[in-house]
TORBA-687995 format. One record per residue (C-alpha): residue in three letters; x negated, y negated, z negated. Coordinates in steps of 0.02 Angstrom, whole numbers, padded with zeros to 5 digits, always signed. Each point is the difference from the previous one (the first is absolute). Example, Ala and Ser with C-alpha at 12.3 -4.5 7.8 and 13.67 -1.06 7.14 Angstrom:
! residues 2
ALA-00615+00225-00390
SER-00069-00172+00033
! end
This chain:
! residues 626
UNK+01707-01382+01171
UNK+00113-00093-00115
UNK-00063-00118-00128
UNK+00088+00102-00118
UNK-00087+00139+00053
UNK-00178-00084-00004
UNK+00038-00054-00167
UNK+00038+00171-00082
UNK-00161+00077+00091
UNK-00094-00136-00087
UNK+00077+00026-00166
UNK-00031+00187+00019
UNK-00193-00033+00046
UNK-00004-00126-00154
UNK+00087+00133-00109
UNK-00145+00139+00060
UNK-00142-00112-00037
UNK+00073-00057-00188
UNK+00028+00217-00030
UNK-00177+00006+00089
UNK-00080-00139-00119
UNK+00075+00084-00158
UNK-00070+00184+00039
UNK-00165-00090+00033
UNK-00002-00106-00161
UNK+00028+00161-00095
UNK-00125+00118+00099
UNK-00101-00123-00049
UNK+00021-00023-00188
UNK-00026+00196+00018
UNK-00175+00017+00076
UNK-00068-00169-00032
UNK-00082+00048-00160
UNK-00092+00146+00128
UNK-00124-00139+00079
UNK-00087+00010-00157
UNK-00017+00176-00021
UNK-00165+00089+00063
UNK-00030+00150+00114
UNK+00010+00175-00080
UNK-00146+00078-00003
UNK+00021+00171-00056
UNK+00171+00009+00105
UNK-00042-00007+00180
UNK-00035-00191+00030
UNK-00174+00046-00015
UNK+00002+00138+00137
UNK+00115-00124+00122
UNK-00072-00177-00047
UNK-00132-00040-00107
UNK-00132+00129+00055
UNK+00075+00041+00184
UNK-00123-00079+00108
UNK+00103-00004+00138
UNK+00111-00133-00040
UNK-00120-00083-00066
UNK+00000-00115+00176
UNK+00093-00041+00120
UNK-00122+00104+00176
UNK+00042+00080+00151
UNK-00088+00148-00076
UNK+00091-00011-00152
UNK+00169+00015+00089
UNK-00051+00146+00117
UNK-00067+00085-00160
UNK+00175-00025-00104
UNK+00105+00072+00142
UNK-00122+00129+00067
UNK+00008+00094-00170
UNK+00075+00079-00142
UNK-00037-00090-00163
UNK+00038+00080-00170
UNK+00111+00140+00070
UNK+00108-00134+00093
UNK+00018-00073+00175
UNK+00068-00191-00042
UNK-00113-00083+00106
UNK+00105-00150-00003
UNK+00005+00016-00208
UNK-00176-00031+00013
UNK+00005-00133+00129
UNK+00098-00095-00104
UNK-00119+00000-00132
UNK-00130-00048+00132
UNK+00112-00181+00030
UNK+00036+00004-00179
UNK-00202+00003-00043
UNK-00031-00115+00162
UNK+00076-00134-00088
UNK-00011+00028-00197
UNK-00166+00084+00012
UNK+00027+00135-00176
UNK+00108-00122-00095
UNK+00160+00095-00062
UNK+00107-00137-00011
UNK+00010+00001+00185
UNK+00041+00188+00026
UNK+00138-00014-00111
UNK+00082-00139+00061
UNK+00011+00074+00183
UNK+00077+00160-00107
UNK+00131-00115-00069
UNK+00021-00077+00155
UNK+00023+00145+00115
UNK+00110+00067-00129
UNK+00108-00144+00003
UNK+00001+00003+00189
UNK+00086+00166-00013
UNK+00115-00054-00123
UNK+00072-00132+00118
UNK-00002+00122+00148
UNK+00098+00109-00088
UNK+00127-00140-00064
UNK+00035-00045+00193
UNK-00012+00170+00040
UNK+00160+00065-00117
UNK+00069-00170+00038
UNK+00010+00056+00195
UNK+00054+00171-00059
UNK+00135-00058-00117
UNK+00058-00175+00061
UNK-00017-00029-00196
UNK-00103-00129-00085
UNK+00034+00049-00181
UNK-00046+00188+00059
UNK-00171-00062+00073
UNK-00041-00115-00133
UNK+00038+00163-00137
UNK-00092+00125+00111
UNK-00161-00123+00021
UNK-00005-00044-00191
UNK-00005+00182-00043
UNK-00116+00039+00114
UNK-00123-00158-00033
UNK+00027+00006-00217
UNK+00012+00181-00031
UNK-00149+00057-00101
UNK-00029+00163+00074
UNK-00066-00118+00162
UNK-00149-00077-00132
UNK-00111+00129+00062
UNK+00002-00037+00169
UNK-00010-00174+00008
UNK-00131-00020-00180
UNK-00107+00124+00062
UNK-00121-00047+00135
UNK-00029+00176+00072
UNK+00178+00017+00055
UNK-00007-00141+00099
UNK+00053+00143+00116
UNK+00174+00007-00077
UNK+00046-00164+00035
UNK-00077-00050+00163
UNK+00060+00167+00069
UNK+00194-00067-00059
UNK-00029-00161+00082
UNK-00025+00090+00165
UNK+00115+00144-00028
UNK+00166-00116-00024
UNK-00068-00113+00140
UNK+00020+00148+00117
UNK+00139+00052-00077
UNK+00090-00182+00028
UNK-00062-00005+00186
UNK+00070+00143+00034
UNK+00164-00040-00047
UNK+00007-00142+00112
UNK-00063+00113+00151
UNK+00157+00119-00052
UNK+00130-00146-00009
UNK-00048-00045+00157
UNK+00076+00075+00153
UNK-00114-00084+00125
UNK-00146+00115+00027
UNK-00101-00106+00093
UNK+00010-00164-00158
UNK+00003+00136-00136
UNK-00151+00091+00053
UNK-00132-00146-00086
UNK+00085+00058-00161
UNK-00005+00178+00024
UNK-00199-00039+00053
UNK-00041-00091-00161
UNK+00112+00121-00100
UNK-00142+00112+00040
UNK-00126-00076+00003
UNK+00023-00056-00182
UNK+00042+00182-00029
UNK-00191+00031+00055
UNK-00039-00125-00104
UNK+00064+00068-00159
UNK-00061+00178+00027
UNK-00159-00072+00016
UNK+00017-00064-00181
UNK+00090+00139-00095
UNK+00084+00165+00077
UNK+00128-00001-00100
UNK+00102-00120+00136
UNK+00005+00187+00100
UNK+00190-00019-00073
UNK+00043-00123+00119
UNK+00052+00078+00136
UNK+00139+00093-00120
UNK+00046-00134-00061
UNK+00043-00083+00163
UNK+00087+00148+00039
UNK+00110-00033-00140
UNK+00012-00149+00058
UNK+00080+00052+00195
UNK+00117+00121-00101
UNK+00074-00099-00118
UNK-00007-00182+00053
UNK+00050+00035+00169
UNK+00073+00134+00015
UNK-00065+00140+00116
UNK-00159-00068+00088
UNK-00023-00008+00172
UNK-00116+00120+00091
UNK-00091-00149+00039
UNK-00030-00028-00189
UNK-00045+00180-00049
UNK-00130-00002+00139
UNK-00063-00172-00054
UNK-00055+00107-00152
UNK-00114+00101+00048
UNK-00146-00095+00006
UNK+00030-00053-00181
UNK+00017+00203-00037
UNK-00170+00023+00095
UNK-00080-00144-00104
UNK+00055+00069-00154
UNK-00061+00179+00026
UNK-00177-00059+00061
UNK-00023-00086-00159
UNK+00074+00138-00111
UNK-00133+00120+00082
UNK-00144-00140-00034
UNK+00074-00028-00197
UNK-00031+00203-00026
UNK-00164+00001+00071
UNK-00062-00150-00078
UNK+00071+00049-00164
UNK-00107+00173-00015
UNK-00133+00003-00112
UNK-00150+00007+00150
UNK+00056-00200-00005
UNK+00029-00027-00183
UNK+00176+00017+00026
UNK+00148+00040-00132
UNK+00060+00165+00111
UNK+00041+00134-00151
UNK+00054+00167-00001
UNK+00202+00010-00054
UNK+00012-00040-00170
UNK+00059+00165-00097
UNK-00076+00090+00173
UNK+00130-00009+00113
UNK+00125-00109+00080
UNK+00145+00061-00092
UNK-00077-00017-00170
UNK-00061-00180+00070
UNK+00193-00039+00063
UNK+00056+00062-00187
UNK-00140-00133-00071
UNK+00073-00131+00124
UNK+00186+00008-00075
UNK-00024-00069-00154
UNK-00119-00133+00055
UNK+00134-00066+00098
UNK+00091-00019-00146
UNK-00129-00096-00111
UNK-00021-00119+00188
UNK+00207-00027-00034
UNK-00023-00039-00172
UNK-00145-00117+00018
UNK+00107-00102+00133
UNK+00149-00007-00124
UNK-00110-00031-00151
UNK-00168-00044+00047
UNK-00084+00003-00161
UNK-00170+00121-00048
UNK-00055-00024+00160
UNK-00197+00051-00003
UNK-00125-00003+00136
UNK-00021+00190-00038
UNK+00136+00146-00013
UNK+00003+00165-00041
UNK+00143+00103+00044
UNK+00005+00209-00036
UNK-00035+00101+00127
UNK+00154+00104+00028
UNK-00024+00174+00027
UNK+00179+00099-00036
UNK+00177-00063+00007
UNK+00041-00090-00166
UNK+00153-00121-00041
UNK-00110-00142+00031
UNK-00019+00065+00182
UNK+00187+00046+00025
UNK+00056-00173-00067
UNK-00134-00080+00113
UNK+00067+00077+00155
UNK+00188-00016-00019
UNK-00038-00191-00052
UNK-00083+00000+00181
UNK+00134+00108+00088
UNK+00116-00143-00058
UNK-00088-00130+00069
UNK+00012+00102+00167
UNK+00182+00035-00033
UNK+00026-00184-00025
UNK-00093-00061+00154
UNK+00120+00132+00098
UNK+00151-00086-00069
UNK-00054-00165+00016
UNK-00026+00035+00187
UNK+00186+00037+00008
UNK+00062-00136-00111
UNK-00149-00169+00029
UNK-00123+00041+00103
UNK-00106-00160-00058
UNK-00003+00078-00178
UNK-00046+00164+00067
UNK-00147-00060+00116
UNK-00089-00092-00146
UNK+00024+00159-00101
UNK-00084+00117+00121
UNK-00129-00141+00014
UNK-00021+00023-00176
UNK-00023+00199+00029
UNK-00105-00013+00132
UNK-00114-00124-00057
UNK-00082+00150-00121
UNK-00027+00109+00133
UNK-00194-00040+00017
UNK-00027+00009-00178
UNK+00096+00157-00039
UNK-00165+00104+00025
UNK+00063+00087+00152
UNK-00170-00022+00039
UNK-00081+00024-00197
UNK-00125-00152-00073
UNK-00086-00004-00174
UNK+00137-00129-00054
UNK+00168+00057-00026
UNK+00089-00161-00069
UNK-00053-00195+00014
UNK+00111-00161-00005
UNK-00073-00053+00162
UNK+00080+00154+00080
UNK+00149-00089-00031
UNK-00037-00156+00121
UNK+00097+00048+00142
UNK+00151+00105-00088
UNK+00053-00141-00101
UNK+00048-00078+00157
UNK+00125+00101+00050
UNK+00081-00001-00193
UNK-00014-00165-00023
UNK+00127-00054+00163
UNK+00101+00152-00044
UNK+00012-00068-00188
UNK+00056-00166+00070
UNK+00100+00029+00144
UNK+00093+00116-00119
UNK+00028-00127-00121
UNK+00075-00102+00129
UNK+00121+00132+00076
UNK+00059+00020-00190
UNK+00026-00212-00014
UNK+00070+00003+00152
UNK+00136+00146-00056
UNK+00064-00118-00164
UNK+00095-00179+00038
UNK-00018-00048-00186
UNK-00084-00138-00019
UNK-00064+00046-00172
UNK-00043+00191+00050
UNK-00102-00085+00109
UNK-00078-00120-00137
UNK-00016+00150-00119
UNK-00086+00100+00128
UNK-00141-00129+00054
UNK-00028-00027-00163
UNK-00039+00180-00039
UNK-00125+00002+00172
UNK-00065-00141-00073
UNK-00040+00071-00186
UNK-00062+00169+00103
UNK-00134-00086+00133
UNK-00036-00157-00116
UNK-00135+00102-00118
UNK-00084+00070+00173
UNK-00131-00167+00041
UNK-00050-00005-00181
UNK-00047+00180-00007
UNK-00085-00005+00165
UNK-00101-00153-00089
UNK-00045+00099-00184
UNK-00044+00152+00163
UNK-00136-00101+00086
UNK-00075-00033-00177
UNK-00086+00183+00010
UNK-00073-00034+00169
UNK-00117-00133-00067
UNK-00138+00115+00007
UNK-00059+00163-00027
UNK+00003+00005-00199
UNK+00205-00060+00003
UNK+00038+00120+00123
UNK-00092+00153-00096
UNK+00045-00074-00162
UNK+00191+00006+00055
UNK-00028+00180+00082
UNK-00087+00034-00162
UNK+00205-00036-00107
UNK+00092+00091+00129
UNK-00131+00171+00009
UNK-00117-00015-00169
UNK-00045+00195+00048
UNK-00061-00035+00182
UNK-00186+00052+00044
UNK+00018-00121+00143
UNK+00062-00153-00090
UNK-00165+00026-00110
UNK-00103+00027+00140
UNK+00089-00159+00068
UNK-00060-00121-00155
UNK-00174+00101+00002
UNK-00040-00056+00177
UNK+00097-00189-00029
UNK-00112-00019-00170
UNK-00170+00074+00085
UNK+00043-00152+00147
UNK-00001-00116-00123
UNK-00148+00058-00093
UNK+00062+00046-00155
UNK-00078+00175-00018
UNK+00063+00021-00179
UNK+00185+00018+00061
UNK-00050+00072+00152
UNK-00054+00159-00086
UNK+00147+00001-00136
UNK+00114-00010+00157
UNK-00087+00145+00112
UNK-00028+00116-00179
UNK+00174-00031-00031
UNK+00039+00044+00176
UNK-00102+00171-00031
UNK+00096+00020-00153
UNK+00156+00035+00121
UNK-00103+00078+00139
UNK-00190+00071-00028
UNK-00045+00032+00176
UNK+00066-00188+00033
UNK-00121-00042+00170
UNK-00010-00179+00002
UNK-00003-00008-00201
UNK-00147+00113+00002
UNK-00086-00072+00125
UNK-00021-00183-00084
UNK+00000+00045-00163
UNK-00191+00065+00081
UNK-00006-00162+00091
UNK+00028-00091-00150
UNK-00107+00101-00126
UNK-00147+00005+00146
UNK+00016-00179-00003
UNK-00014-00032-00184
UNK-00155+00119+00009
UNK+00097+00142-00101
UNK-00079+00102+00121
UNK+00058+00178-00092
UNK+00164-00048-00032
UNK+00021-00047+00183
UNK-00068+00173+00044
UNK+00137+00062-00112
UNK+00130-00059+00102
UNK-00097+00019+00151
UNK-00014+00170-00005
UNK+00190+00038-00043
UNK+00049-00092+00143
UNK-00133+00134+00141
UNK+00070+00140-00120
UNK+00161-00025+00036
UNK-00030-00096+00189
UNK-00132+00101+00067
UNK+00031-00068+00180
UNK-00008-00173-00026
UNK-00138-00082+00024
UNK+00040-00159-00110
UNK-00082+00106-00169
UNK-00152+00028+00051
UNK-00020-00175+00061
UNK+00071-00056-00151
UNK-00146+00111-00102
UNK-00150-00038+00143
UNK+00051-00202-00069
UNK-00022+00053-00177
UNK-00185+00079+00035
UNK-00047-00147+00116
UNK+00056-00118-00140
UNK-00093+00099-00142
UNK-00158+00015+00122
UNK+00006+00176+00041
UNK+00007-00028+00193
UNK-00031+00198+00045
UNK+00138+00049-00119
UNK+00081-00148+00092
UNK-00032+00067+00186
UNK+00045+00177-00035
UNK+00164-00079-00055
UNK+00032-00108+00160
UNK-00034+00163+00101
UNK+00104+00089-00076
UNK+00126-00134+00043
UNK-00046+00012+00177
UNK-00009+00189+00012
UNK+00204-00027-00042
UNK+00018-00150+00144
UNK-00149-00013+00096
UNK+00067-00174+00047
UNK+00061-00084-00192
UNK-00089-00171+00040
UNK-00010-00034-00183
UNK-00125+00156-00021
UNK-00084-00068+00178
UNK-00049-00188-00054
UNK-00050+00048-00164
UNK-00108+00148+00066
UNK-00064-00143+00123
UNK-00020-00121-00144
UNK-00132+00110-00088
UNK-00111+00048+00134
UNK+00009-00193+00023
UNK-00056-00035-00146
UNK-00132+00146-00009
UNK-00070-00075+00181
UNK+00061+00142+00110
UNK+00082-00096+00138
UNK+00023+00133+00115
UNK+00099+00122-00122
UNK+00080-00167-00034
UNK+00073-00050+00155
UNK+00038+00161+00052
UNK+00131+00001-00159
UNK+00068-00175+00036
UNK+00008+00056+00177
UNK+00121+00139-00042
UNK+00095-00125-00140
UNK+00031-00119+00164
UNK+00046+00154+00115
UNK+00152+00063-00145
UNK+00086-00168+00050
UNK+00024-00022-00202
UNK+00079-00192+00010
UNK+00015+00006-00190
UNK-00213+00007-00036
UNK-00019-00111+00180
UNK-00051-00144-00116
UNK-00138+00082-00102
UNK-00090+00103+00144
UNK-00014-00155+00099
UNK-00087-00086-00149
UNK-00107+00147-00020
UNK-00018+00021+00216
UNK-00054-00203-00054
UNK-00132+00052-00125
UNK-00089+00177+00088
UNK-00029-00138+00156
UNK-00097-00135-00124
UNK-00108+00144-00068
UNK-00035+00073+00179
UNK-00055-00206+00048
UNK+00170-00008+00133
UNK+00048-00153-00071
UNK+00118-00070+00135
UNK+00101+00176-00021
UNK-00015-00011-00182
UNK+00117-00189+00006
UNK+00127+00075+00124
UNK+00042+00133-00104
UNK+00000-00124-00142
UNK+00109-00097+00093
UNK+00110+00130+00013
UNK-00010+00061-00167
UNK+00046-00195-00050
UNK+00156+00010+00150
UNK+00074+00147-00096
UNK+00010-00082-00176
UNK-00158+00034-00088
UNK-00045-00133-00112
UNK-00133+00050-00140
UNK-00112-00152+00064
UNK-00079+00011-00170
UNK-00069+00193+00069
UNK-00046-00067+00171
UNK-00126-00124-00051
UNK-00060+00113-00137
UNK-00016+00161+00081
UNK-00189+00056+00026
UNK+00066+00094+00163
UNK+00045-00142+00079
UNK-00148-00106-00036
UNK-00080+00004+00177
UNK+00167-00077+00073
UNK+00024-00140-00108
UNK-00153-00091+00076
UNK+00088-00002+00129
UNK+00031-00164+00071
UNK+00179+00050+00062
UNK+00030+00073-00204
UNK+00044-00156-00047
UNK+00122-00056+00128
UNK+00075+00179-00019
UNK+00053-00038-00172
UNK+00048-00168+00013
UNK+00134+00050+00143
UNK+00087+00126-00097
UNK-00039-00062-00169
UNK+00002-00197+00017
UNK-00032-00108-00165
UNK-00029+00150-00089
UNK-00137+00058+00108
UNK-00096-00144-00028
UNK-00006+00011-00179
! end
């Protein structure tokens, strides 16, 4: 190798790190402000971090638990690992979940840069396609919003398999390509095990055979199958998991078929096409009509699309670069299209792995049109207009990751962009009842009755909250609305049996909680507080035998409050040494009220215990020596 040679590879490498150091310093700038910001608790962080016990520690049981099951209507067992790492280190400090968000999503910004950059042989077009990607504010929700960690780490794997296997296909060597091919998919694996939507893939490498090279070899063709296979064994898992049996968001077709769903579709992708051109009302929540007939908005939808189609045809013909990053574009919305229907039709994040595809095809296309003028000043006057067009793109994303801050911002943004939505009330009800203040929590839910009277969640706190401030009729108000109207749901009558129990009218109280579990003989909530007042009225048998059936529902979500009350029915029957492990294990899964454990009259056999003390010194240190 010549030293010329060596010395234009190392300007090259020097010119990739400066482009890499400048997307990096303004990724940064971005999501910086994001360490600060707190988890979300009425939007999913809650259900994924804060009060998931199973990343809360980094076990052997732990693991086989995250990718033995479905959790939340999703299989993303390595979503959920990464929390696991995430919580190994920063225990539940925020700061650090966000900053592996910003990281990971800056990790797939560079990917992608050196991705198009192999693709294209063009640095500008990289360096265009990567800042679009990394600064365009429809990406805020992905990256600000802890629960779609998914989004993100999913990318990250998706374009490293996509990069491998492009080396694999260069190479003509099957015995020195095969490692690539290998990783390719494994990484593939790796990515459906964190989001399905990667189940495009295997398309999109197709695309890549057909266009980049030319017609593929059989060799190639057959090297897909096993990416094919992996993406149909996921799809299946997605639709099962998704179904309601595991609190899944599997709906019927919106307007009750697929046609009238494909109609609703249409001019959703148009509202996705103007929010990448001009990203502004973006909002956590949207609501677009359900489309039912043929209308012009329909008609214009759909020849909008056809063009698209039409122009990805031509651009075969006439660059096929242009036209691959355009059908990546297209393709990129299959999995959210609602082939297979969910509850949400349109979110920003859906728009993660399009943009992509129209980012690279905005800037290799900008380069094919430099590249067609030898006027200097066309030129000039043609950067310059880029410039004016991308330049307002980081600042926006910044003002964007404002309404993430926590769950007020983001409800009191929804709140400008849908003032008539029942769920952005219920959304500030539940965000203000978090935070305690019950005045604004029942403004929000009344006002979210106002647009909805049989509102479920709105009517079920509003008796929470009343029950609490011992407005015990008012509560029964709601209360019995909400078993009116949900007559199969056992969360009413529990809701009313709390309201007796609280006012001291424990029959009126059991009939309620039996009623609960006449509707689901195993709702653990009804169990441990059924257990709870025999406890308290001395009937250990009757119980256990209810705590018993609370353990044998599996209910992970009450795990922490039958253990302290497994804890306090073995003080009162004198077991003390089985009384501290189940405190212990109460304490191991995050319950804290040490104020209630030395105070509590159940437990007053156990804490003469001379292994009490040590108990809550270990998980309670200086505190528990106060």
């Amino acid at each position: 190798m010549s030293d010329n040679t060596t010395s234009t590879n190392w300007k090259k490498i020097g010119l990739d790190c400066a482009i890499a150091l400048v997307l990096s310093g303004i990724t940064i700038v971005i999501y910086l402000t994001t360490l600060g910001y707190d988890f979300l608790s009425t939007w999913d962080d809650q259900l994924y971090i804060t009060e998931n016990k199973l990343i809360q520690g980094f076990s052997w049981v732990n693991v086989v638990k995250v990718f033995s099951q479905v959790y939340f209507g999703n299989y993303a067992p390595l979503h959920l690992f990464s929390y696991m790492l995430d919580h190994t280190v920063w225990g539940l400090n925020a700061a650090g979940f966000h900053l592996t968000n910003m990281i990971l999503h800056l990790c797939n910004g560079l990917l992608f840069y050196f991705l198009v950059l192999k693709l294209s042989k063009q640095r500008f077009s990289a360096f265009i396609s990567a800042f679009i990607f990394l600064t365009h504010p429809v990406q805020v929700e992905s990256v600000a919003w802890l629960s779609e960690r998914k989004n993100v780490l999913a990318m990250l794997f998706f374009l490293v398999s996509f990069r491998c296997y492009i080396s694999y296909s260069d190479n003509s060597k099957r015995e020195s390509s095969f490692p690539y091919y290998y990783f390719s998919l494994l990484t593939f694996l790796f990515a459906l095990l964190t989001k399905t939507v990667v189940v495009i893939l295997p398309v999109i490498l197709l695309l890549y055979d057909f266009i980049f090279l030319g017609k593929p070899t059989k060799r190639l063709l057959i090297d897909k199958i096993p990416f094919f296979l992996l993406s149909a064994a996921f799809a299946s898992i997605t639709i099962i998991s998704q179904s309601p049996e595991f609190e899944g968001g599997l709906a019927e077709y919106h307007g009750g078929s697929i046609f009238t769903t494909l109609l609703t579709m249409l001019p959703v992708f148009v509202r996705y096409l103007a929010l990448l051109f001009w990203p502004v009302k973006l909002s956590a929540l949207y609501d677009p009509p359900v489309k039912t007939d043929i209308d012009l908005q329909v008609v214009a939808a759909g020849l909008l699309l056809g063009a698209v189609i039409w122009a990805v045809c031509l651009l075969y013909r006439k660059n096929r670069p242009l036209s691959f990053w355009l059908a990546c574009f297209l393709v990129g919305f299959v999995p959210v299209s609602q082939i297979v229907p969910i509850n949400t039709l349109m979110q920003d994040r859906y728009l993660y792995f399009p943009i992509i595809g129209l980012s690279a095809f905005i800037a290799t296309g900008f380069s094919k049109l430099m590249a067609m003028t030898a006027s200097k000043w066309t030129k000039a006057v043609m950067i310059a207009m880029l410039c004016i067009v991308l330049a307002p793109l980081p600042f926006l994303s910044f003002q964007r990751t404002k309404v993430w801050e926590n769950s007020l911002t983001l409800w009191n943004d929804a709140r400008k962009k849908y003032p008539d939505s029942t769920r952005v009330w219920t959304g500030f009800g539940v965000a203000y009842q978090k935070i305690g203040r019950q005045k604004s929590a029942i403004a929000a839910y009344q006002k979210a009755l106002y647009y909805d009277p049989d509102n479920f969640v709105a009517l079920t706190n509003l008796g929470i909250i009343f029950n609490d401030l011992g407005q015990y009729e008012t509560a029964r108000r709601y209360i019995k609305q909400l078993i009116s109207k949900y007559q199969n749901n056992p969360a009413g009558f529990l809701t009313l049996g709390n309201g007796y129990h609280l006012e001291g009218k424990t029959e009126l109280a059991i009939n309620a909680y039996q009623q609960a579990l006449k509707i689901d003989p195993d709702f653990d909530l009804a169990l441990i507080v059924m257990g709870s007042i025999y406890l308290d009225r001395g009937d250990f048998v009757t119980a256990r035998r209810y705590f018993t059936r609370a353990q044998e529902s599996g209910g992970d979500q009450v795990a922490v409050e039958l253990e302290y009350r497994l804890a306090c029915l073995e003080s009162m029957e004198g077991n003390s040494r089985r009384s501290l492990e189940h405190l212990e294990k109460a304490f191991k899964l995050g319950y804290a009220d040490l104020d209630q454990v030395r105070k509590d009259p159940l437990l007053a056999s156990v804490r003469t215990h001379p292994d009490f003390a040590l108990l809550i010194a270990r998980h309670f240190g200086a505190r528990g020596k106060l």
